[in-house]
SEDRENZA-828022 format. One record per residue: residue number from 0; residue in one letter; x, y, z of N, C-alpha, C, O in turn. Coordinates in Angstrom, 3 decimals. Layout:
<sites>
SITE    n  res      n_px      n_py      n_pz     ca_px     ca_py     ca_pz      c_px      c_py      c_pz      o_px      o_py      o_pz
SITE  NUM    A         X         Y         Z         X         Y         Z         X         Y         Z         X         Y         Z
...
</sites>
This chain:
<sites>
SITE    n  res      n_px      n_py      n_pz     ca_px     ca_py     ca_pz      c_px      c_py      c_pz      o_px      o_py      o_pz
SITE    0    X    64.037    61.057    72.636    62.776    61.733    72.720    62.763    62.991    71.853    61.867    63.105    71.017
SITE    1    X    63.684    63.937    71.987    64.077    65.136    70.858    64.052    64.536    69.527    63.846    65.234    68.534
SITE    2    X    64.238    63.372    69.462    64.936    62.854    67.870    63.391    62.440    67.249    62.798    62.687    66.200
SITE    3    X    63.142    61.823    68.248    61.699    61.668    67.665    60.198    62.906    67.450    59.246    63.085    66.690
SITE    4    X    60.745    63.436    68.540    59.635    64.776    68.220    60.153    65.292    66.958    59.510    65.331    65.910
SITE    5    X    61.520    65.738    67.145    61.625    66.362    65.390    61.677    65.870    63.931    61.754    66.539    62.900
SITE    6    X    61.589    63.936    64.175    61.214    63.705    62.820    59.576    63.839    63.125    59.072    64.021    62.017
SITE    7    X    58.622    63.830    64.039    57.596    63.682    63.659    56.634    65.133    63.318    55.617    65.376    62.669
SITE    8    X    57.674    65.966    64.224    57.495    67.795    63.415    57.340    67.674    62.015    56.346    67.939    61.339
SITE    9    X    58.875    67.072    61.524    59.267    67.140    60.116    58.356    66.691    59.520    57.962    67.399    58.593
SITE   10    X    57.836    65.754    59.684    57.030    64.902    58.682    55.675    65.448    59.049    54.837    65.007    58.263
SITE   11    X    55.071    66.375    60.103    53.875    66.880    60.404    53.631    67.982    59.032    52.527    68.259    58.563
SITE   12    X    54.910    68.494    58.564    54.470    69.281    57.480    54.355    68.734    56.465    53.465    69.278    55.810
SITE   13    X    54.902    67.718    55.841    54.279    66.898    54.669    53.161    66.259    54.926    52.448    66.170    53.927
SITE   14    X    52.743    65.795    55.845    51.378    65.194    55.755    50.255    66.428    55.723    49.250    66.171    55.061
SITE   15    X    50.299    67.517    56.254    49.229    68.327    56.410    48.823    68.868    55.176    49.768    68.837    54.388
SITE   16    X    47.608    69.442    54.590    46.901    69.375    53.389    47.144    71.308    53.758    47.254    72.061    54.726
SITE   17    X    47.121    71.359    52.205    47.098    72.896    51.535    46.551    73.595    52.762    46.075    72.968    53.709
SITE   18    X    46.662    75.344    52.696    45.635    75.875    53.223    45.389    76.726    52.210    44.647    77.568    52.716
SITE   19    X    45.591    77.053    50.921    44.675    77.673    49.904    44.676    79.531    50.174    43.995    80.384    49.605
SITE   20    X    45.733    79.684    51.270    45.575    81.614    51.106    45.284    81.349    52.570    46.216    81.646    53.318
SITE   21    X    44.009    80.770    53.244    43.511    80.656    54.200    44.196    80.568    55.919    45.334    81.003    56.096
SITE   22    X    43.826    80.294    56.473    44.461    79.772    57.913    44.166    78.719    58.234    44.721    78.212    59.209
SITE   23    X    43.105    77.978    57.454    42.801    76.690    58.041    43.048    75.685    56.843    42.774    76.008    55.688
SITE   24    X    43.414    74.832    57.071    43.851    74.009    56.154    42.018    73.173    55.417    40.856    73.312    55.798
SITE   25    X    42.673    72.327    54.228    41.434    71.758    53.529    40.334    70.938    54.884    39.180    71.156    55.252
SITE   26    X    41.312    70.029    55.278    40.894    68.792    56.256    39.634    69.855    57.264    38.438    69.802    57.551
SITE   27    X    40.836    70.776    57.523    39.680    71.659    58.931    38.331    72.370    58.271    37.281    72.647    58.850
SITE   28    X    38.699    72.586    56.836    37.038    73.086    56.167    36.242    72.007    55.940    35.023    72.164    55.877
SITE   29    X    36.778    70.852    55.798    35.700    70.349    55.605    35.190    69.591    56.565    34.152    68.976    56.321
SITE   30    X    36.095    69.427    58.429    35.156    68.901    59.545    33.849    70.584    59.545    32.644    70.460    59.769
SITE   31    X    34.477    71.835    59.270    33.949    73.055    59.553    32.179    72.758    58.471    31.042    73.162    58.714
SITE   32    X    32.654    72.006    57.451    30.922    72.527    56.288    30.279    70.968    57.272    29.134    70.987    57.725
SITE   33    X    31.092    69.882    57.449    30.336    68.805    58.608    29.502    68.990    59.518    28.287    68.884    59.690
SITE   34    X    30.349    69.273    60.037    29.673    69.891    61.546    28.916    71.194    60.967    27.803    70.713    61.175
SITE   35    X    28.681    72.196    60.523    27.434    73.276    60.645    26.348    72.090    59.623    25.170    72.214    59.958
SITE   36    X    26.483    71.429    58.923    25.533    71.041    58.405    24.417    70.355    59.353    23.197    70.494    59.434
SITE   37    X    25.518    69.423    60.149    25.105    68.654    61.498    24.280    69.636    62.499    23.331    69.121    63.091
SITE   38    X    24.523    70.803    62.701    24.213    71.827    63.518    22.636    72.031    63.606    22.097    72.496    62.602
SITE   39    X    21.833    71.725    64.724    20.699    71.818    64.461    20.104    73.352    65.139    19.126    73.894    64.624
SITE   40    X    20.675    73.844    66.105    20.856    74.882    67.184    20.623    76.044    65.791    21.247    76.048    64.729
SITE   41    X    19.420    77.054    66.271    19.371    78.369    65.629    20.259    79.168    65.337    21.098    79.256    66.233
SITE   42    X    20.538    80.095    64.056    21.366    80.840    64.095    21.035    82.373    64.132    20.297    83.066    63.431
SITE   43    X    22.148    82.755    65.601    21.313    84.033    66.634    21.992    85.100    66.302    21.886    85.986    67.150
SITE   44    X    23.061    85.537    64.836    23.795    86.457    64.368    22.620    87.558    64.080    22.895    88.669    64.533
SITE   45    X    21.207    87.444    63.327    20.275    88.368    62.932    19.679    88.835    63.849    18.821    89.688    63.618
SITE   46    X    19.973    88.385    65.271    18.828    88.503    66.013    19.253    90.419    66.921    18.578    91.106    67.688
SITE   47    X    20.385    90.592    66.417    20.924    91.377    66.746    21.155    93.097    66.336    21.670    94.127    66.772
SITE   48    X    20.385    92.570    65.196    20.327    94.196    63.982    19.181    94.830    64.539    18.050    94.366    64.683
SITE   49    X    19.651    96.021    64.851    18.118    97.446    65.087    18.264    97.720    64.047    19.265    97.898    63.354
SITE   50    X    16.391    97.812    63.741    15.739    98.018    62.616    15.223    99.452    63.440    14.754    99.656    64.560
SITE   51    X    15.645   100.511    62.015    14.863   101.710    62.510    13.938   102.088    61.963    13.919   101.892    60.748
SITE   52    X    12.777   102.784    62.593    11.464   103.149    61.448    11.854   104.116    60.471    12.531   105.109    60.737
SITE   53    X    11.385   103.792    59.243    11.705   104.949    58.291    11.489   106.177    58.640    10.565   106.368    59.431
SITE   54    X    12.318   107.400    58.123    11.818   108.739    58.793    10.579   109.112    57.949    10.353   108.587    56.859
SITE   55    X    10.006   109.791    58.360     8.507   111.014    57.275     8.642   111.582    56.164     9.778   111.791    55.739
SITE   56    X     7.828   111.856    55.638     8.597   112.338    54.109     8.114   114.454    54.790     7.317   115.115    55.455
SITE   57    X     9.321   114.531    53.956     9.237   116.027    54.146     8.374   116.850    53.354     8.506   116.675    52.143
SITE   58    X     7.551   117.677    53.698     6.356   118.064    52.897     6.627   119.730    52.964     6.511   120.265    54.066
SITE   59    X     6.926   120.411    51.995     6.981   121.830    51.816     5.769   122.703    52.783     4.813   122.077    53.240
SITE   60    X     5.888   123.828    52.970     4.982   124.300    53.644     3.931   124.639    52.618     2.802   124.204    52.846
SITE   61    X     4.140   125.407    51.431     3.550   126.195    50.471     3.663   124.456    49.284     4.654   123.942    48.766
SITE   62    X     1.878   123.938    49.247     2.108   123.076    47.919     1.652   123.720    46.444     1.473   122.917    45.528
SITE   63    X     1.502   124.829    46.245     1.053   125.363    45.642     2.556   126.007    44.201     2.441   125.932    42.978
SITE   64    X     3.642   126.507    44.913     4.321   126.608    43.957     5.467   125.569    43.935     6.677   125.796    43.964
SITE   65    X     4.745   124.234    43.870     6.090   122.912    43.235     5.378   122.931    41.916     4.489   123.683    41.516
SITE   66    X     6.089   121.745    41.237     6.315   122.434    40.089     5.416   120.811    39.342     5.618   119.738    39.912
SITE   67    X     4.733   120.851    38.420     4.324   119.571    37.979     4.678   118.637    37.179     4.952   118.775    35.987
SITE   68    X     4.688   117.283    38.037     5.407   116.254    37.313     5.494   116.355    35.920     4.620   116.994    35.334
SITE   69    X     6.655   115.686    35.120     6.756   115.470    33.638     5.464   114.284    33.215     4.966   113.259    33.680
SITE   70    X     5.328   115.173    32.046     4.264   113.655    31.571     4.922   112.343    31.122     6.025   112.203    30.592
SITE   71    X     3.919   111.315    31.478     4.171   110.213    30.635     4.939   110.629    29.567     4.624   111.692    29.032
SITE   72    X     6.314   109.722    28.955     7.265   109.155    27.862     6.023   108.154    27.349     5.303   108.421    26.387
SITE   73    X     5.953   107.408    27.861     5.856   106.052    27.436     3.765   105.871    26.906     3.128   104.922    26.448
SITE   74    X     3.366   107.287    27.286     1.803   106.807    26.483     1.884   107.349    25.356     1.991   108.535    25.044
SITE   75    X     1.812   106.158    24.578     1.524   106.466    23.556     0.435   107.600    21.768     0.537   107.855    20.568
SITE   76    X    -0.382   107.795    22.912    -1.711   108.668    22.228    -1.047   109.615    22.365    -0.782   110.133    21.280
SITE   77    X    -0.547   110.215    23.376     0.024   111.713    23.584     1.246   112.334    22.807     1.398   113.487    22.405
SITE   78    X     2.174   111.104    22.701     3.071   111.213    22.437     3.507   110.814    20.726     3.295   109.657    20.365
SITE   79    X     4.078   111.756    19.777     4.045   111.646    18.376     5.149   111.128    18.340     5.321   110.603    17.240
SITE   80    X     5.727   111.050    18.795     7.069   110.300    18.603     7.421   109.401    18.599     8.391   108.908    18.022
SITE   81    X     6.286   108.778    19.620     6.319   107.317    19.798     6.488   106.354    18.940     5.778   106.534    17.951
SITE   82    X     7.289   105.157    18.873     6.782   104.318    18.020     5.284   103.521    18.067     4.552   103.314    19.035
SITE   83    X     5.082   103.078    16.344     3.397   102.888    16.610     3.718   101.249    16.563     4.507   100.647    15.834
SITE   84    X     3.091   100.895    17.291     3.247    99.150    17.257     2.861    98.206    15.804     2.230    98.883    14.991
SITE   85    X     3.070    97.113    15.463     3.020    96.881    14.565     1.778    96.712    14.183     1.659    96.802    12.961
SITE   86    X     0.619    96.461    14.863    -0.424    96.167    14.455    -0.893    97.644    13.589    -1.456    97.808    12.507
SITE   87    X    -0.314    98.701    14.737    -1.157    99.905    14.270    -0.570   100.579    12.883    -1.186   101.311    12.109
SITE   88    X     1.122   100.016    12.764     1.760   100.293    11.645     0.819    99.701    10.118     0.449   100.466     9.227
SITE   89    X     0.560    98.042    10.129    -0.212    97.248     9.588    -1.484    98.339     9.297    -2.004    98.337     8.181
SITE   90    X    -1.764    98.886     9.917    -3.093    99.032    10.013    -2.904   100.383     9.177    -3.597   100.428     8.161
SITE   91    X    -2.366   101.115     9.340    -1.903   102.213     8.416    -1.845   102.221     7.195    -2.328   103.122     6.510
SITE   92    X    -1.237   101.205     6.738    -0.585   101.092     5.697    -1.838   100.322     4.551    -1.899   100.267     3.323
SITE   93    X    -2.548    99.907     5.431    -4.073    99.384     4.450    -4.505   100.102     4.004    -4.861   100.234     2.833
SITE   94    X    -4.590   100.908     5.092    -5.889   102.301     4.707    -5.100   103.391     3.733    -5.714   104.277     3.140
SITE   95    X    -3.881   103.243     3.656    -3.051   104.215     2.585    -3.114   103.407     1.208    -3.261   104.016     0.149
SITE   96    X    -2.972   101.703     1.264    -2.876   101.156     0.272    -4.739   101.471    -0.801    -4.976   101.490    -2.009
SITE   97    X    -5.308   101.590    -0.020    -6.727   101.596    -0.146    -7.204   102.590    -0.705    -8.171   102.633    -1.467
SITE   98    X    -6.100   103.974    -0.104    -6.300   104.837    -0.459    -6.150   105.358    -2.164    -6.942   105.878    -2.950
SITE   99    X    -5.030   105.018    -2.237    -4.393   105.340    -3.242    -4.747   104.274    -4.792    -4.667   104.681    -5.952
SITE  100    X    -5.105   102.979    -4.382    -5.284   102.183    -5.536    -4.379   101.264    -5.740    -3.638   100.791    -4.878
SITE  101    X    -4.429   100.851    -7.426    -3.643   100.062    -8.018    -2.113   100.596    -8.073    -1.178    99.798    -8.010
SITE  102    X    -1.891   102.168    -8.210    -0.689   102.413    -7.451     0.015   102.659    -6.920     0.931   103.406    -7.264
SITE  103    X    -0.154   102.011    -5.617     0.659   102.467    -4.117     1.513   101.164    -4.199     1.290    99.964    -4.360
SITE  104    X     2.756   102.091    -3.983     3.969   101.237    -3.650     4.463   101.273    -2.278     5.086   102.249    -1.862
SITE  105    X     4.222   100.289    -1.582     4.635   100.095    -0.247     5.966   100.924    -0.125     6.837   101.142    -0.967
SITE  106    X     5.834   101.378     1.392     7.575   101.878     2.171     7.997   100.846     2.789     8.867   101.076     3.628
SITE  107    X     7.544    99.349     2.605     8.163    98.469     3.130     9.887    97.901     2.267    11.011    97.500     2.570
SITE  108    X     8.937    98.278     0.925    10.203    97.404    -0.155    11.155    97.744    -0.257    12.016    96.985    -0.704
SITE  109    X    11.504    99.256     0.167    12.730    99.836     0.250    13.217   100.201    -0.925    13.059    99.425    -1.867
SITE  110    X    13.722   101.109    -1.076    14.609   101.661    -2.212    15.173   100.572    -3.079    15.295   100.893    -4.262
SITE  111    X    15.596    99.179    -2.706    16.009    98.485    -4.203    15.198    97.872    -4.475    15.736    97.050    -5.216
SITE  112    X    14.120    97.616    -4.418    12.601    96.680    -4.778    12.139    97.943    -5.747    12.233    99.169    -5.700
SITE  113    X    11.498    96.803    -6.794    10.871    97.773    -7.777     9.432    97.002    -8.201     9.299    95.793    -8.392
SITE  114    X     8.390    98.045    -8.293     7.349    96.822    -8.799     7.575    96.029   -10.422     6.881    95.033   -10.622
SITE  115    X     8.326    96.385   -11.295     8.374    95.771   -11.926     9.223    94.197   -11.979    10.227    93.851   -11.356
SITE  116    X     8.382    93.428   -12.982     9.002    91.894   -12.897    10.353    91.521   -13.830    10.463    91.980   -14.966
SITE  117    X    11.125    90.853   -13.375    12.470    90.538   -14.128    12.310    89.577   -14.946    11.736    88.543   -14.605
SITE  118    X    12.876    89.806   -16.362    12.722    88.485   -16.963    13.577    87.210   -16.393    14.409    87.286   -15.488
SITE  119    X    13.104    85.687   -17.301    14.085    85.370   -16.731    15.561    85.009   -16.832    16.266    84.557   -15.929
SITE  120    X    15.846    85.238   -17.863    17.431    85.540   -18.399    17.633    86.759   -17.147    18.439    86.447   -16.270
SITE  121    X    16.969    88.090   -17.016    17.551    88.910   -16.356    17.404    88.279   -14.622    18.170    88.740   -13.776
SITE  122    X    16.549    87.403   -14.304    17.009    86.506   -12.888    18.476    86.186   -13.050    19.410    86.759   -12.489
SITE  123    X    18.533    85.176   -13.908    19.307    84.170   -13.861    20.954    85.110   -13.769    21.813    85.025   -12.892
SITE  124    X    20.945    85.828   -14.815    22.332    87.228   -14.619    22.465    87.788   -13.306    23.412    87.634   -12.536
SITE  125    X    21.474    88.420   -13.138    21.599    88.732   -11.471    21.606    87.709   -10.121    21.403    88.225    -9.022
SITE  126    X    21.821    86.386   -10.210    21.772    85.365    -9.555    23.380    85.190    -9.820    24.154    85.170    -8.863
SITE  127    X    23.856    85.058   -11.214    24.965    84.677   -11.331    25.866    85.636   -11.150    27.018    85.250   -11.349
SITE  128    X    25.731    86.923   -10.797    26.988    88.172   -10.261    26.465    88.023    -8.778    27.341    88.077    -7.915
SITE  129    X    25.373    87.873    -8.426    25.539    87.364    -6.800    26.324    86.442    -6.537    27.224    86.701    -5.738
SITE  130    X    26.244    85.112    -7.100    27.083    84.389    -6.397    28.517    84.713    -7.071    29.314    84.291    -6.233
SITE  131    X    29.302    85.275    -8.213    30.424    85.615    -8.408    31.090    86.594    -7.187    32.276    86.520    -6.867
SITE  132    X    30.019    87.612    -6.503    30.314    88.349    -5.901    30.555    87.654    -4.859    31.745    87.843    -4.606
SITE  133    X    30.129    86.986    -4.138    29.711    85.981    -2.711    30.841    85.244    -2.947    31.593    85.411    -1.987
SITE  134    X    31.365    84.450    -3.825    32.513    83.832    -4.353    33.694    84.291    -4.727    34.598    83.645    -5.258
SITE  135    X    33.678    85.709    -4.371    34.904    86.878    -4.590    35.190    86.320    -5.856    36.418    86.393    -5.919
SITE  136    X    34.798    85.825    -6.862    34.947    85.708    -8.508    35.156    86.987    -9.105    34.339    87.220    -9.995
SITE  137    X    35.934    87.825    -8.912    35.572    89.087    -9.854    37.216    90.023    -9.720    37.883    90.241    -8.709
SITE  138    X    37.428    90.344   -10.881    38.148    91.254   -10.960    38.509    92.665   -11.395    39.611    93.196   -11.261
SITE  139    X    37.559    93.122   -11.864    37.258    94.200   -12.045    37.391    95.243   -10.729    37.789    96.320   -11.173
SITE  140    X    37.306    95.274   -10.080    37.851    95.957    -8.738    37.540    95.590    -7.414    37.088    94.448    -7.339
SITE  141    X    37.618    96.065    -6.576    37.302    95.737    -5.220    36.589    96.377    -4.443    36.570    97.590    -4.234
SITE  142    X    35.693    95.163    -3.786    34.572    95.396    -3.333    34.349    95.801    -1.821    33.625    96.605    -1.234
SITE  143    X    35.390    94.788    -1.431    35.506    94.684     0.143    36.515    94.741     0.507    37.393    94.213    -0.176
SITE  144    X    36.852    95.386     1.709    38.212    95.695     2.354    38.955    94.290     2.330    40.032    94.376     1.741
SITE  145    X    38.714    93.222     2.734    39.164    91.712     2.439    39.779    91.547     1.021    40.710    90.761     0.848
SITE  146    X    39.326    92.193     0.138    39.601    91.771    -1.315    40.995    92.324    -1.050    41.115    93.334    -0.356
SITE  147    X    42.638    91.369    -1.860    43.413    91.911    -2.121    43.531    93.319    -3.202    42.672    93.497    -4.066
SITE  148    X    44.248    93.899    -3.090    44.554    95.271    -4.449    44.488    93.934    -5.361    44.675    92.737    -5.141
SITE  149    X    44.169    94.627    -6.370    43.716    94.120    -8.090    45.032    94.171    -8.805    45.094    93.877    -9.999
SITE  150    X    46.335    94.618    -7.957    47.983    94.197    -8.792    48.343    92.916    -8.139    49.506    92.557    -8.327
SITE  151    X    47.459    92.014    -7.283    47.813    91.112    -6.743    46.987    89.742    -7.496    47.025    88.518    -7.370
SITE  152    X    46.349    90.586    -8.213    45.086    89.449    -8.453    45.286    89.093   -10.049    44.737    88.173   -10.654
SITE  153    X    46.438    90.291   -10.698    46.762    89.748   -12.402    48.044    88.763   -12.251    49.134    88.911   -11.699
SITE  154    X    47.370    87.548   -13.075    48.369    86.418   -13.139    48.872    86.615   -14.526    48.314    87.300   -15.383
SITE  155    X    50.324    85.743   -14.707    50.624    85.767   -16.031    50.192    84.403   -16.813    50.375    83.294   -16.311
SITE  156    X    49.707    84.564   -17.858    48.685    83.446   -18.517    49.898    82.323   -19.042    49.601    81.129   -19.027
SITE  157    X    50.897    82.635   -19.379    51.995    81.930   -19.315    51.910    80.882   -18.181    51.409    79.758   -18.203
SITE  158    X    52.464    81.475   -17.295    51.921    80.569   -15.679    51.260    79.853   -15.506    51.487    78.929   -14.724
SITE  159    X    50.217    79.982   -16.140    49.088    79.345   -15.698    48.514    78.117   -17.008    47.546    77.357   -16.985
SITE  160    X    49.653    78.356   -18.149    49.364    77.106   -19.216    50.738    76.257   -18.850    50.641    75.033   -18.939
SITE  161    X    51.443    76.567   -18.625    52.757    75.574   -18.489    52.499    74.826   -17.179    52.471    75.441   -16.114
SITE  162    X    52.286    73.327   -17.256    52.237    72.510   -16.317    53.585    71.553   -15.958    53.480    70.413   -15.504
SITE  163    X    54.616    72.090   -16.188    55.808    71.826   -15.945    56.190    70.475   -16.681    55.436    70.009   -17.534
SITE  164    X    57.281    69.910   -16.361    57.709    68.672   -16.647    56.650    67.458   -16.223    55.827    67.512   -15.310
SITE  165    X    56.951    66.088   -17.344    55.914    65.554   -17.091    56.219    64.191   -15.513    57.264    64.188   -14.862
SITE  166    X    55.608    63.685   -15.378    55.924    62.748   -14.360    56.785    61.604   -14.633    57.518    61.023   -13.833
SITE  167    X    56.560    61.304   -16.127    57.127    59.676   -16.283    58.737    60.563   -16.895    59.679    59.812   -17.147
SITE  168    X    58.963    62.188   -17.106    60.245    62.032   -17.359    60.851    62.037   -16.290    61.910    61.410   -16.242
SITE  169    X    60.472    62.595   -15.354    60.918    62.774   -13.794    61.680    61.333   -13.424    62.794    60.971   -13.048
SITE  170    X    60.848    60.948   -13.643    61.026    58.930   -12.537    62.363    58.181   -14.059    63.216    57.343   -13.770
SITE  171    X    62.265    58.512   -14.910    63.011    58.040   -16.066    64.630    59.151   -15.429    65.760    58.684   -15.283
SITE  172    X    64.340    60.202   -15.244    65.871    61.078   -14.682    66.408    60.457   -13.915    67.547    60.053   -14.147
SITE  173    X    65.441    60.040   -12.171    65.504    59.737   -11.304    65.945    58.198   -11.325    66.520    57.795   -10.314
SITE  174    X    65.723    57.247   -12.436    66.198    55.577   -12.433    67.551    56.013   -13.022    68.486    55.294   -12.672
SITE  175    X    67.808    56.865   -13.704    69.218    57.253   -14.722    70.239    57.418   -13.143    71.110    56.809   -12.521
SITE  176    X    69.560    58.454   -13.084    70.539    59.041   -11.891    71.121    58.198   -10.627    72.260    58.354   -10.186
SITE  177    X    70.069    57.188   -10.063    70.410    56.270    -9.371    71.242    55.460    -9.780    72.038    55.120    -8.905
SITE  178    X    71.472    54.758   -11.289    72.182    54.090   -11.983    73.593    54.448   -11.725    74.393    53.855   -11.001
SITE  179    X    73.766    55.492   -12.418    74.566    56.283   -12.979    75.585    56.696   -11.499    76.776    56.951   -11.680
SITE  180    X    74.939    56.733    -9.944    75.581    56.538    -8.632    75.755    55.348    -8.013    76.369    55.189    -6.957
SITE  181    X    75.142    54.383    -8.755    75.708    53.088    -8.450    76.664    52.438    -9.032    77.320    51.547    -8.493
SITE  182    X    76.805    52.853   -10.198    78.356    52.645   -10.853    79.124    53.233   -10.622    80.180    52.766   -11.048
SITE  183    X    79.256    54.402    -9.962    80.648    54.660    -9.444    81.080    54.671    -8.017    82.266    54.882    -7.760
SITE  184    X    80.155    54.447    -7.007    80.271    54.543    -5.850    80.196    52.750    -6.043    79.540    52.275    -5.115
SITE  185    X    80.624    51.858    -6.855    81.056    50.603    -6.958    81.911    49.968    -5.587    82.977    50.514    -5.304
SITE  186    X    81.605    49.233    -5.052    83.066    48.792    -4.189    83.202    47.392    -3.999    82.167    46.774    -4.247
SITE  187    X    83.968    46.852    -3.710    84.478    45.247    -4.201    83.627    43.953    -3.258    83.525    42.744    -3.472
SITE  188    X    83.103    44.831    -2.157    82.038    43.753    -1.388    80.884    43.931    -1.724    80.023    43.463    -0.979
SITE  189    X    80.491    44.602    -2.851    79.208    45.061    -3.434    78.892    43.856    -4.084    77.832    43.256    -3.904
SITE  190    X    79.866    43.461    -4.900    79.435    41.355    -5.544    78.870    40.467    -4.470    78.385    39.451    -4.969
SITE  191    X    78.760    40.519    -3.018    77.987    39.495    -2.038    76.944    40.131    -1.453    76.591    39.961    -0.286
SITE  192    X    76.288    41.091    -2.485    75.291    41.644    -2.219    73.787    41.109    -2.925    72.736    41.687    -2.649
</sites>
């Protein structure tokens, strides 16, 4: 009777499922989410909180020396600082363009916009140092912290014309050389080969 209670102790702890930190193991949470789901009976935990009435607001005796609210931030008419919305920005900028004529140059274009037109040789140049630039193509100095130093970037032109030995002498060394280890590493059962 002892022998059997303590293998079935023993083996009570391998069969029983995790408890995860907890006290109750998996099996018991999930008769626990069962059963409250099953649970049709009210739940009487809220029924228990005193609610107190808010207190009064405290009112100075003298209203005469408080002090008066800050104005509106946020209206706009009052306030110069404000930003002007875009319509009213739009709308500005007509009546200045209007003002002035054939030449008012927008504050939209920003400092590298120019009203004048590029030829198109001068497109096509400035298209092609964009993408040299975009393509880190350039050596003349450095642009971006990414770019290596410019003593990293001079090759020797030597280097770069010598394409080494050719392929068919390679494989012509390489049949020599094999030859040339098969004749002497010769050995006498090599003939029933």
């Amino acid at each position: 009777m002892i022998g059997a209670t303590a293998c079935v102790a023993s083996l009570s702890g391998c069969v029983s499922s995790p408890t995860y930190g907890t006290d109750k193991t998996a099996a018991e949470h999930l008769m626990d989410d069962v059963s409250s789901v099953l649970n049709i009976t009210p739940d009487t935990k809220n029924d228990k909180i005193a609610y107190q009435p808010n207190p009064k607001l405290v009112v100075p005796a003298k209203t005469d020396q408080l002090t008066q609210p800050q104005q509106s931030v946020a209206d706009s008419k009052t306030n110069p600082k404000w930003v002007e919305s875009p319509e009213e920005t739009r709308k500005r900028l007509r009546e200045e363009a209007d003002e002035q004529g054939n030449g008012y140059r927008s504050p939209l274009l920003g400092q590298a916009a120019s009203n004048e037109t590029k030829s198109l040789a001068e497109q096509r140049q400035a298209y092609r140092d964009a993408r040299k630039i975009d393509q880190g193509i350039y050596s003349d100095k450095r642009r971006f912290l990414s770019d290596p130093p410019l003593e990293y970037r001079k090759v020797d032109t030597a280097e770069l014309t010598d394409l080494g030995t050719p392929e068919k002498v390679k494989e012509r060394e390489r049949k020599k050389e094999a030859t040339a280890a098969k004749q002497t590493n010769h050995k006498w059962w090599d003939v029933f080969d």
